[in-house]
C-alpha positions as CSV (number, residue, x, y, z in Angstrom):
1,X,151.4,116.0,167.1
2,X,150.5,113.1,168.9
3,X,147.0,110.7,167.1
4,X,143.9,111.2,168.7
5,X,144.1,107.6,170.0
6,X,147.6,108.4,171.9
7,X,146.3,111.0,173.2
8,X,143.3,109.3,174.9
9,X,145.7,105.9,176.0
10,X,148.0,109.1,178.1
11,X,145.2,110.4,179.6
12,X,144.9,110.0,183.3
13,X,140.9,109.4,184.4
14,X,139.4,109.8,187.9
15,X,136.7,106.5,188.5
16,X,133.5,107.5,187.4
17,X,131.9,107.1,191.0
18,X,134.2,109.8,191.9
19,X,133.0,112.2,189.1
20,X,129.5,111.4,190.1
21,X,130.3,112.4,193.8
22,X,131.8,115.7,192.8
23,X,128.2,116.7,190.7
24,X,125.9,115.2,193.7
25,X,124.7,112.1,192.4
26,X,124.6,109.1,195.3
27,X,126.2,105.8,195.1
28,X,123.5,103.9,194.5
29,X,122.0,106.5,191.8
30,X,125.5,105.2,189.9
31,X,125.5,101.8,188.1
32,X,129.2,101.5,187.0
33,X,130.1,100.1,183.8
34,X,133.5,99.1,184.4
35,X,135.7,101.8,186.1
36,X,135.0,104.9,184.0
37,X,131.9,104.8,182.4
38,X,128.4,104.6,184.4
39,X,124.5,105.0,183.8
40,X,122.5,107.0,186.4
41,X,119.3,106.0,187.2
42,X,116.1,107.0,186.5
43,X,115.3,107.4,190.2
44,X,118.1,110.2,190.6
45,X,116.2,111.6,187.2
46,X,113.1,111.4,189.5
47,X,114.5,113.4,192.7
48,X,116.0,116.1,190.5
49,X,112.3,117.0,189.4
50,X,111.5,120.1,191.2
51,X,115.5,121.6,190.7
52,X,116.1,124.6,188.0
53,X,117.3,124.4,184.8
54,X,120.7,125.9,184.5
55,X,121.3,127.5,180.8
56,X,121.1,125.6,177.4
57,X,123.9,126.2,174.5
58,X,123.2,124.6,171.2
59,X,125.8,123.9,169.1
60,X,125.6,123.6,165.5
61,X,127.6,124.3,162.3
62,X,127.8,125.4,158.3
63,X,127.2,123.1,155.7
64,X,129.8,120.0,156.8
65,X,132.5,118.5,153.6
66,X,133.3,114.7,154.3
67,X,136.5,115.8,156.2
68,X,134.8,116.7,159.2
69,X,134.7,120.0,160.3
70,X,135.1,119.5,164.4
71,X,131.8,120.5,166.0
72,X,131.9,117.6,168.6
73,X,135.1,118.9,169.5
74,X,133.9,122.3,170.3
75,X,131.4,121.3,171.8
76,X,133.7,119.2,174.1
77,X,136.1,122.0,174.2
78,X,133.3,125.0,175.0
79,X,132.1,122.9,178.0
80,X,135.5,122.1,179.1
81,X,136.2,126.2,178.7
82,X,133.6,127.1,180.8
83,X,134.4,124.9,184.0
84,X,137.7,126.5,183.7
85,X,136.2,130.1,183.6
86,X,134.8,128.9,187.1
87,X,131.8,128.1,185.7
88,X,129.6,124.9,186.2
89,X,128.9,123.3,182.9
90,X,128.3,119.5,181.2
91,X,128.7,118.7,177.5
92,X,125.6,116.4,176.4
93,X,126.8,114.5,173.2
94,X,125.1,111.0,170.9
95,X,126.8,108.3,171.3
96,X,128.9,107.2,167.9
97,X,127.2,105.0,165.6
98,X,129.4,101.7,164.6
99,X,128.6,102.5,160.8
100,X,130.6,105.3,160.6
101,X,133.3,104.8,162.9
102,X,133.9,102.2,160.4
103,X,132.8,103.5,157.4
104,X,134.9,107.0,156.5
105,X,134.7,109.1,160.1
106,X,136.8,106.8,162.1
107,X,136.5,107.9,165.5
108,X,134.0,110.5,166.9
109,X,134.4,111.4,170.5
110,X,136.1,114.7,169.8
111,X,139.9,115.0,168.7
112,X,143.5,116.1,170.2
113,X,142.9,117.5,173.4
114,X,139.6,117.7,173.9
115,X,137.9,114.4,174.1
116,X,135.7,112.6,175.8
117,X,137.2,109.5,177.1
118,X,137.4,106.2,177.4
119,X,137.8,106.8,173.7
120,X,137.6,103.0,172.3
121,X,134.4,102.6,174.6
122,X,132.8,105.3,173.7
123,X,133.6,104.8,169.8
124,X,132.7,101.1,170.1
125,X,130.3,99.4,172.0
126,X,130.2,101.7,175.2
127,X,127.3,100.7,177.4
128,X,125.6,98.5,174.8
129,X,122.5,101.2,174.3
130,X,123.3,100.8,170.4
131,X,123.0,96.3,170.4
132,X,119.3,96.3,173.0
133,X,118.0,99.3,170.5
134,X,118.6,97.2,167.5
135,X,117.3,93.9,169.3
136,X,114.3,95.8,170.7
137,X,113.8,97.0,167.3
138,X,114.4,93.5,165.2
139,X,112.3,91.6,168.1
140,X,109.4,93.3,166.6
141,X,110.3,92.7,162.9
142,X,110.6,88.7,164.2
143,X,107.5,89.0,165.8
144,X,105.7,90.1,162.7
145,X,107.0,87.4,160.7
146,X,106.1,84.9,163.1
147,X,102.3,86.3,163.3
148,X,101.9,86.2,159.6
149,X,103.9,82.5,159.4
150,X,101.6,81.0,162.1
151,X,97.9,82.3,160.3
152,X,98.4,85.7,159.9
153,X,95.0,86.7,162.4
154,X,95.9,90.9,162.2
155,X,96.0,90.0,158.2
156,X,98.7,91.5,157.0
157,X,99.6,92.8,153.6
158,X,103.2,91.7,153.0
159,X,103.2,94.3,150.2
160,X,102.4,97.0,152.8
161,X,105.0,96.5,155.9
162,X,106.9,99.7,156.2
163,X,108.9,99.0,159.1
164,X,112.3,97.5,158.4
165,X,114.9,95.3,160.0
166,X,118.1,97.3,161.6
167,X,121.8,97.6,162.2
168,X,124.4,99.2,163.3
169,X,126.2,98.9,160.5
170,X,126.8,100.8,156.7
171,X,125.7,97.9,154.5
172,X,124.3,98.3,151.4
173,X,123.8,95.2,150.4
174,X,121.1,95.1,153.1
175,X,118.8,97.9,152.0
176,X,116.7,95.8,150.1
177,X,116.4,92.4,150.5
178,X,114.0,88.8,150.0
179,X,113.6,87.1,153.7
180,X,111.4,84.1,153.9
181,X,113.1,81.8,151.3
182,X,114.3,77.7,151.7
183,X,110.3,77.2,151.8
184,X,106.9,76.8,154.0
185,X,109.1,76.0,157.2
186,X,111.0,79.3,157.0
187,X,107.4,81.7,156.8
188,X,106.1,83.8,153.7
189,X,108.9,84.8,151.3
190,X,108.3,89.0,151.0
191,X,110.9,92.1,150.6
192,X,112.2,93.7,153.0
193,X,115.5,95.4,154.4
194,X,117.3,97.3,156.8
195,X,118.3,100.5,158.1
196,X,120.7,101.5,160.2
197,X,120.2,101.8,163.6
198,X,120.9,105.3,164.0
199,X,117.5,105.7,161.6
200,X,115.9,103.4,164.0
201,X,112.2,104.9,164.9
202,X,113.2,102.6,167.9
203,X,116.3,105.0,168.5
204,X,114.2,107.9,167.8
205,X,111.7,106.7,170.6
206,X,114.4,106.5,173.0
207,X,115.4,109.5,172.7
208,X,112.4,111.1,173.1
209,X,110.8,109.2,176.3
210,X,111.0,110.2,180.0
211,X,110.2,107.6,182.3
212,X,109.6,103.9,181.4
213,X,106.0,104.3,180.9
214,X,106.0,106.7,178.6
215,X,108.9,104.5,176.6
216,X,106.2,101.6,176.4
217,X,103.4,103.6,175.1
218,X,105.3,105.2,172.3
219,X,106.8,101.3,171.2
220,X,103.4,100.8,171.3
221,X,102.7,103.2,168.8
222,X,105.2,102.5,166.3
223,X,103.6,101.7,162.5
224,X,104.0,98.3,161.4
225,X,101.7,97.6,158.1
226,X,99.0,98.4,156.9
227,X,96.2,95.1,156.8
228,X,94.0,94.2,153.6
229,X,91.7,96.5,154.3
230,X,94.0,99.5,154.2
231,X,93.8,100.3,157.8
232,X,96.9,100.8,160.1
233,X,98.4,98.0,162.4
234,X,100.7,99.3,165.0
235,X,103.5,96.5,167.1
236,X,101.0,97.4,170.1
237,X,98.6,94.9,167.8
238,X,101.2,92.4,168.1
239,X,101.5,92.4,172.1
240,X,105.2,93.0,171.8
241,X,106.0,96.6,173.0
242,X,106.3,95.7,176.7
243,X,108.7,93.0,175.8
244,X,111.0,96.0,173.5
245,X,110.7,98.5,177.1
246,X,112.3,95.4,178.9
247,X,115.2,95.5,176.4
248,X,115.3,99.0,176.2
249,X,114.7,99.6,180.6
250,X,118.5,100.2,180.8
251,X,119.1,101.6,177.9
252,X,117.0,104.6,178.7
253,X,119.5,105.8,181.3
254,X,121.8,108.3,180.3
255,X,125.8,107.8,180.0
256,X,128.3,109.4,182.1
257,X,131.7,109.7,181.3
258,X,134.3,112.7,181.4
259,X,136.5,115.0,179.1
260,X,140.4,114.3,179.0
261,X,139.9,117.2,181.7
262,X,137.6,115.3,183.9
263,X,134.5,117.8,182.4
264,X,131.1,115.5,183.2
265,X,130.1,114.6,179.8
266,X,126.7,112.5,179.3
267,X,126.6,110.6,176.2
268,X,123.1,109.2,175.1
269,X,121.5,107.7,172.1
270,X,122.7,108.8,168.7
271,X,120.0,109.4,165.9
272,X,121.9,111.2,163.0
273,X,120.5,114.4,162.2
274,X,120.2,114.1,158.7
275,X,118.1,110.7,158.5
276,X,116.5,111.5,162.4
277,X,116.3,114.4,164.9
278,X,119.8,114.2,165.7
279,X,120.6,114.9,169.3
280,X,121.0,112.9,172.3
281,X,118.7,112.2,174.8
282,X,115.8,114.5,176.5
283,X,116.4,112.8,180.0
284,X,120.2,113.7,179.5
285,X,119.7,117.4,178.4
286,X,117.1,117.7,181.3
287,X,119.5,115.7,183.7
288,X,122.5,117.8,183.2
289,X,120.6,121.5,183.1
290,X,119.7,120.0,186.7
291,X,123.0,119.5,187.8
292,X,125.0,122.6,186.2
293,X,125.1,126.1,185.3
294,X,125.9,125.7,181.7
295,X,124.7,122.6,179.5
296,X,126.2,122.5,176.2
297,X,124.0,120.2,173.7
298,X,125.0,119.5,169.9
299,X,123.0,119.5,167.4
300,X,124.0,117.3,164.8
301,X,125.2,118.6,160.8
302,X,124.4,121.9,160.1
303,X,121.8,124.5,160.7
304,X,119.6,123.0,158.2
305,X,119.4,119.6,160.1
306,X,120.3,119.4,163.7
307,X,119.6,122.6,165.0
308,X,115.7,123.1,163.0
309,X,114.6,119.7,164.1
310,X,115.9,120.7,168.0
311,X,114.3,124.0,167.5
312,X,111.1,122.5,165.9
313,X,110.7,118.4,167.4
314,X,113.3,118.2,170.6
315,X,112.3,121.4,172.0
316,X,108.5,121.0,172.0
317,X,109.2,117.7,173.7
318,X,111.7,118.6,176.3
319,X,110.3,122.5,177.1
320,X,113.5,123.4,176.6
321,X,114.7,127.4,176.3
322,X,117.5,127.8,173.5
323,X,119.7,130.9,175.9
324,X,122.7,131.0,173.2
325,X,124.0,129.2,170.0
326,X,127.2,128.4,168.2
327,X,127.8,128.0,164.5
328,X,130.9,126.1,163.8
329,X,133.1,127.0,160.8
330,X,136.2,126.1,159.0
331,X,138.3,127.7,156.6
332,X,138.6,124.4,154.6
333,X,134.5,124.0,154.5
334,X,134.3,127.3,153.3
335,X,136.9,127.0,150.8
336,X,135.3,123.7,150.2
337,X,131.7,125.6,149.7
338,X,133.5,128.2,146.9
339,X,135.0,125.4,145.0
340,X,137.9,124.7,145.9
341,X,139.5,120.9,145.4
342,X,137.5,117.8,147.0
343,X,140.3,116.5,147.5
344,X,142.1,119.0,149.3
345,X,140.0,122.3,149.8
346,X,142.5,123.7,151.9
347,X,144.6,124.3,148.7
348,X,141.8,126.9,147.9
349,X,142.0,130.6,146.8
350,X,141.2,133.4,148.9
351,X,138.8,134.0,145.9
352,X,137.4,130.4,146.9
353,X,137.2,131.4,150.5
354,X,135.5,134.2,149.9
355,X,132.6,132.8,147.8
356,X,131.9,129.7,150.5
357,X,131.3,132.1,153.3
358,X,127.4,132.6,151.1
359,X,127.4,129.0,152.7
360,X,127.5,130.4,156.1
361,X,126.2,133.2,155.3
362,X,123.0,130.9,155.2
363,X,123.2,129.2,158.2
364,X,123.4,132.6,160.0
365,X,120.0,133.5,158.5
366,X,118.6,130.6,160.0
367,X,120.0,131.0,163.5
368,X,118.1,134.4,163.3
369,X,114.9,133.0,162.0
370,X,115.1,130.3,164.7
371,X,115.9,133.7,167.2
372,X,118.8,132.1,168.4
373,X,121.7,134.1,167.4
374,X,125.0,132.4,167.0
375,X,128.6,133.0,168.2
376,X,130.6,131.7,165.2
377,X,133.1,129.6,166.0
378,X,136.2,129.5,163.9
379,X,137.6,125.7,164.5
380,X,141.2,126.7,163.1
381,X,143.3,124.2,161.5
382,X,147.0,124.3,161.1
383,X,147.7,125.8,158.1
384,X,145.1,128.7,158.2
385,X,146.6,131.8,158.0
386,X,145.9,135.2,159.2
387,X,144.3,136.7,156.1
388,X,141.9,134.0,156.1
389,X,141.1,134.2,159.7
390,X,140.7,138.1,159.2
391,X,138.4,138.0,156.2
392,X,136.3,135.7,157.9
393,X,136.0,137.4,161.4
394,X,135.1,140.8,159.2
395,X,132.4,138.9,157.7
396,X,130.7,137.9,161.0
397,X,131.4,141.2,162.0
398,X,129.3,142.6,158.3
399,X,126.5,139.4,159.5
400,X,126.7,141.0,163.3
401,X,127.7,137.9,164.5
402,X,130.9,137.7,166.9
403,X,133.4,135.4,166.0
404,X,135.9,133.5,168.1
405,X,138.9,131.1,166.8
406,X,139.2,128.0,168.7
407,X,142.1,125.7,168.7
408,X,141.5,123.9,171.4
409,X,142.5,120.6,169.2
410,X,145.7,121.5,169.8
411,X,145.7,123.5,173.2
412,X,142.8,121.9,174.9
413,X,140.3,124.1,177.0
414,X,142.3,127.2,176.8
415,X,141.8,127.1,173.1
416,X,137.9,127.8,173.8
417,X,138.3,130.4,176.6
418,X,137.6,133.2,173.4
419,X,134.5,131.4,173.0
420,X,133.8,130.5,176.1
421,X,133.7,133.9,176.9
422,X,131.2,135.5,174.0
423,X,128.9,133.2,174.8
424,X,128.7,134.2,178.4
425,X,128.1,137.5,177.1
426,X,125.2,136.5,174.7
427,X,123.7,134.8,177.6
428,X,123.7,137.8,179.4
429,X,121.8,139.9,176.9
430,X,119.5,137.7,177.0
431,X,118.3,138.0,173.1
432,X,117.5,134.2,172.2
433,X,113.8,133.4,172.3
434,X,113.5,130.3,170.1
435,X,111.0,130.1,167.9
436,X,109.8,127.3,165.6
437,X,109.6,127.7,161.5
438,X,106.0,126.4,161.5
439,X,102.8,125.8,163.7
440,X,101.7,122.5,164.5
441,X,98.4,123.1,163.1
442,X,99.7,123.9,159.9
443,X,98.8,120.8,157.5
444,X,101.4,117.9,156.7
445,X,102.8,120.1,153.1
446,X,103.0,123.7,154.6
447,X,105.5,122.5,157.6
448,X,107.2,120.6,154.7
449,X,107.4,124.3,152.7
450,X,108.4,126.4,155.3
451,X,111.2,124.6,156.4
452,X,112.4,123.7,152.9
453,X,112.1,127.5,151.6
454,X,112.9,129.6,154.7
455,X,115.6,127.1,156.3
456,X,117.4,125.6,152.6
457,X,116.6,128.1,150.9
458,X,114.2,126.1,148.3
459,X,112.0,127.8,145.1
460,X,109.5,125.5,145.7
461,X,108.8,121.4,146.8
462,X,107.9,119.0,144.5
463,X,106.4,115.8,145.5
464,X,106.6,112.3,143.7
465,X,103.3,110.3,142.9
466,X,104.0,107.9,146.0
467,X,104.6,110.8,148.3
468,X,101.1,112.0,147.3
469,X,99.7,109.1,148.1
470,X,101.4,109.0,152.1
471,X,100.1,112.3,152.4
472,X,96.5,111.2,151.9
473,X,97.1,108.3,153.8
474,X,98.7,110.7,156.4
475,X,95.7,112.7,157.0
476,X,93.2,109.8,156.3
477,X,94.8,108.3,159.5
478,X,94.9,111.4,161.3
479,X,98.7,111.9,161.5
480,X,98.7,115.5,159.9
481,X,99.5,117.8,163.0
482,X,102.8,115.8,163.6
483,X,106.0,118.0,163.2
484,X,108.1,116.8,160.2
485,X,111.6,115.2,160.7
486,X,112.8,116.1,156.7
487,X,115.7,113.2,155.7
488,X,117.8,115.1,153.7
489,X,121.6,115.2,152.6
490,X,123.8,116.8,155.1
491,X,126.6,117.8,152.6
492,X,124.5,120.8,150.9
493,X,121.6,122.9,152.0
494,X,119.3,121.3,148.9
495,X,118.5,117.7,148.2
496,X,121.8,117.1,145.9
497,X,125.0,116.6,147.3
498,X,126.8,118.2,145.0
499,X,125.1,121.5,144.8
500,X,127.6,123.7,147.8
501,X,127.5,126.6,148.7
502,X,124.5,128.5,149.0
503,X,122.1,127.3,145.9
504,X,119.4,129.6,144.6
505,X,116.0,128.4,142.5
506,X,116.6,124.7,143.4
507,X,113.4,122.1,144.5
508,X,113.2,119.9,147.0
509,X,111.4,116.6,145.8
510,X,109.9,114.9,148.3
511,X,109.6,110.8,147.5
512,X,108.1,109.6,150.4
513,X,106.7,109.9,153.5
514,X,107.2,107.4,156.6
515,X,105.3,107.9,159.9
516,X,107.5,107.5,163.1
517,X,103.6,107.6,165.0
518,X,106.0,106.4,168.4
519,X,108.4,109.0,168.1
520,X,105.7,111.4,167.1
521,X,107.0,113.3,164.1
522,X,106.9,113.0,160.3
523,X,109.6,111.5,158.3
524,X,109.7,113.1,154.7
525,X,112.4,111.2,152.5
526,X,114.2,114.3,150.2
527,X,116.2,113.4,146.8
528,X,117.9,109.9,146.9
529,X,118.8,110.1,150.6
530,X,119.2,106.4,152.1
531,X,118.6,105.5,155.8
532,X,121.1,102.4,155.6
533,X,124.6,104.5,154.1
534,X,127.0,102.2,152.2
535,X,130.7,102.0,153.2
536,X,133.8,104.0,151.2
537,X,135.9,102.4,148.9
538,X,138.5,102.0,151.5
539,X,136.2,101.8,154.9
540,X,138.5,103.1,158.2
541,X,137.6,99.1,159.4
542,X,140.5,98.1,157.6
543,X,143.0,100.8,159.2
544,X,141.4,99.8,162.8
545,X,143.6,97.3,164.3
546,X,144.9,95.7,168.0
547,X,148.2,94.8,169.1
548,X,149.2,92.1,171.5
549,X,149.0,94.5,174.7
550,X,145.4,94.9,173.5
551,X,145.7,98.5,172.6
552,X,143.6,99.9,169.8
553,X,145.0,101.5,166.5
554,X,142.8,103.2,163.7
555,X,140.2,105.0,165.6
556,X,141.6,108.3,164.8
C-alpha cells in the first residue's frame, strides 16, 4: 500500500474558498492561507450566534501503546462516513504539535485514506497558531525578566516564579535550566526552563476563550510568581496581556481545511490531553455544531485523559451536550495491555488478547460513569484475524456495548459506514446525558479523589510534602473551586507507565500542583510525568527529508 505521504501528494483538493461556499460562510468571513487552508473570522463566529447546535460525537479510546492506535483517523473517517450516509457532518481535530511529529509519532493528521490534508501544512507549521502562542507566551517570560533587571518594583521572588519559558519542541535538555548568566548587563541569574508549547497555559487559554475580550482577561490572569511577601503576582501586574491578545488576535480563529474526500475539517489549537485538557478549540466545536448536523470532536488519549477533562473542564465552558461517544480499540493495544511483546504486540496470544480487553473493559466503565455510552470502534489492522475480531465484538456485546470494525485506513469512508451507522442509532435513543465525576464545590483533594479512584481506578492518592503545601496555597488564594486538569501518563490508567492493563490497589501520588488561574482549572502533576517530553533514541526528524522538486518524505 501506498505511505501516508503519497497518498496526501495524489490527492486532488477543491480551494478552500470553495469549501467555505458550500457550508455558507461569505467571502469575506474567509481569510485564505494559501490556496487550501483558511481561518474564518470571528465576525462569522458572531452572526452564527442565535443558530442551533447540530449533534456532538466524542471520540475517545482505550489505554494507547507508543504505536498509535488510530483515533484521529476515525475520527476523520466517522465524519467522512457520515456525509456519505447523506448526512451533514464536520470533524473538529488539534492541530499537531512539532515535538512529536518529530519526536516518535511522525505525522498526525490521520493515515491512508482518511486524512485531513494539506498533510505537510497541517503537520508542520500550518497557519502559524503554534509559533504567536509560544511568542505570546515567552513575551511574558521576557517581560518579567526585564521588570526584575530594571528595579524589580512588583518585588519578585526569583525562587518563587512558576511560569516557564516554551516551545514547540521535545527538548530535554531545556527542562531545567540557569538564564541570566555573562553578568549585571544580562539581568539576575535564576532557574528556570521550558515546556512545551502544547503544555502552554497560554495554549490552554486559547482554547478556552470566545471573543477577544474574553482572550485578554484570562492572559491577564495567568500566575506569574509569587512576591516577598508570599502574595500572588499575575502578567496582568506586568501590563503585558493586551500586548500577548495582539499576538494571539489571529490565532484565535479556527482552521479550515478538508478530508482527502473534501469533508470540512476545522483544526484548532492542540493542548495534549495528558499534560492539558486536550481538545481543540471551544469557538471551533461551537462554530461547526452551527454549520452541520453532525460534529465529530476528539478527545485526546484515552478515557482516563481526553474524554474526563471534556466531560469535566471543556464542557462546563462550552455548554456543550455529549449526544453519543466512541471508544477506539485495537487488537494490538489490547494484546499490548495482556502482555504481549513491546516490541511487536501483534505477535500476541489469544490468551494475551484476552487478558488486555480488562484494559477496555475500564474505559467502558467510565464512558458509563461519564453517561455517555460508547460505540466501540474496532480500528482493524492488517493482520487481525477473525477469531480475534469475534472475541472482541462478543465482549462488547457481554459490556452491552455495540461494536463496529473500521478499516477505513485502507478503504476510506466506506470503511466507517458500520460505525457511521451505530452511532446514528445511539443518537436516536437518545441515552447520553453527560455528567461530570465531581462538583465544583467539592474542595481542591476530593475532585482530585474522585477522578483518580472512580476514572483510574486508584486505592487511594497520596500527596508529596510540596503538593501539600500548593494545596494550602491554593485555598489561601482562593483557587479551590477550580476543576482539576490531572497531568498524568497516557500509556496506563495509573501514574506508571509500565503498569498496563487494568491495575488494581495502585496510588496516585500527587507532586505538585500548578494553577493555570487564566485557563481556569487546576493542574495536579501525577508520578514523574514531564510537561517538556524528550526525543527517542532515533527521533522520526532524521527520517523527514525533501527532495529537489520540494516534496516531503518522512512524515508518515
Amino acid at each position: 500500500m501506498k505511505s501516508d505521504l503519497q497518498i496526501a501528494q495524489e490527492a486532488t483538493l477543491i480551494p478552500i474558498a470553495d469549501l467555505a461556499a458550500q457550508m455558507g460562510i461569505d467571502d469575506d468571513d474567509v481569510l485564505p492561507c494559501g490556496v487550501f487552508k483558511a481561518k474564518i473570522s470571528l465576525a462569522f463566529f458572531e452572526k452564527l450566534k442565535e443558530r442551533k447546535k447540530g449533534k456532538l460525537i466524542l471520540v475517545t479510546a482505550m489505554s494507547p501503546t507508543p504505536f498509535g492506535e488510530g483515533k484521529t483517523t476515525v475520527s476523520i473517517a466517522l465524519s467522512m462516513a457520515l456525509n456519505k450516509l447523506g448526512k451533514k457532518s464536520i470533524v473538529a481535530l488539534r492541530e499537531p504539535s512539532l515535538g512529536p511529529v518529530f519526536g516518535i509519532k511522525g505525522g498526525a493528521a490521520g493515515g491512508g485514506y482518511v486524512q485531513v490534508l494539506p498533510m505537510e501544512d497541517i503537520n508542520l507549521h500550518f497557519t502559524g497558531d503554534l509559533h504567536a502562542i509560544g511568542s505570546a507566551h515567552n513575551l511574558l517570560s521576557a517581560v518579567l525578566d526585564n521588570h526584575m533587571h530594571f528595579g524589580n518594583k512588583l518585588d519578585v521572588d526569583e525562587r518563587e516564579i512558576v511560569f516557564l519559558r516554551a516551545m514547540d519542541m521535545n527538548d530535554r535538555g531545556l527542562r531545567d535550566i540557569v538564564v541570566g548568566l555573562g553578568g549585571r548587563p544580562n539581568g539576575p541569574a535564576r532557574e528556570d526552563g521550558f515546556i512545551i508549547t502544547a503544555a502552554s497555559e497560554v495554549m490552554a487559554i486559547l482554547a478556552l476563550s470566545q471573543n477577544v475580550v474574553e482572550l485578554k482577561e484570562r492572559l491577564g490572569k495567568i500566575f506569574v510568581s509569587y512576591n516577598r511577601q508570599g502574595e500572588p503576582i499575575y502578567a496582568k501586574d506586568f501590563g503585558v496581556h493586551g500586548a500577548m491578545a495582539v499576538l494571539l488576535k489571529d490565532a484565535l480563529m479556527p482552521n479550515l481545511a478538508q478530508t482527502i474526500d473534501h469533508t470540512p475539517a476545522f483544526i484548532h489549537c492542540g493542548p495534549f490531553a495528558n499534560i492539558a485538557h486536550g481538545t481543540c478549540s471551544v469557538i471551533a466545536i461551537n462554530m461547526a455544531q452551527k454549520l452541520c448536523d453532525y460534529t465529530v470532536v476528539e478527545a485526546g488519549f484515552g478515557s482516563d485523559l481526553g474524554a474526563e477533562k471534556f466531560v469535566d473542564i471543556v464542557s462546563r465552558v462550552g455548554e456543550f451536550n455529549i449526544d453519543a461517544s466512541v471508544l477506539v480499540a485495537t487488537i494490538r493495544a489490547l494484546k499490548f495491555h495482556g502482555g504481549a511483546p513491546k516490541k511487536d504486540p501483534r505477535s500476541g496470544s489469544i490468551e494475551q488478547l484476552k487478558k488486555g480487553l480488562m484494559n477496555l473493559s475500564k474505559h467502558l466503565e467510565n464512558l458509563h460513569t461519564f453517561r455517555i455510552p460508547p460505540v466501540v470502534a474496532l480500528n482493524v489492522f492488517e493482520g487481525d484475524s477473525d477469531e480475534e475480531i469475534k472475541i472482541v465484538k462478543e465482549f462488547c456485546k457481554e459490556h452491552d456495548a455495540e461494536c463496529a470494525e473500521v478499516t477505513a485506513f485502507a478503504t476510506g469512508a466506506e470503511g466507517a459506514v458500520e460505525l457511521a451507522e451505530q452511532v446514528c442509532h445511539a443518537i436516536d435513543k437518545g441515552v447520553c446525558c453527560a455528567t461530570p465525576v465531581y462538583d465544583l464545590e467539592d474542595d481542591l483533594q476530593t475532585k482530585i479523589e474522585k477522578v483518580a479512584t472512580k476514572i483510574y481506578g486508584a486505592a487511594r492518592v497520596v500527596y508529596t510534602p510540596k503538593a501539600e503545601k500548593d494545596i494550602r496555597r491554593i485555598q489561601k488564594l482562593g483557587f479551590g473551586k477550580l476543576p482539576v486538569c490531572i497531568a498524568k501518563t497516557n500509556m496506563s490508567l495509573s501514574d506508571n507507565p509500565a503498569l498496563l492493563g487494568r491495575p488494581e490497589n495502585f496510588k496516585i501520588t500527587i507532586s505538585k500542583i500548578n494553577i493555570s488561574a487564566g485557563a481556569g482549572f487546576l493542574v495536579p502533576l501525577t508520578g514523574e510525568v514531564m510537561l517538556m517530553p524528550g526525543l527517542s533514541k532515533v527521533p522520526n526528524a532524521t527520517r523527514v527529508d525533501i527532495d529537489e522538486q520540494g516534496r516531503v518524505t518522512g512524515l508518515s
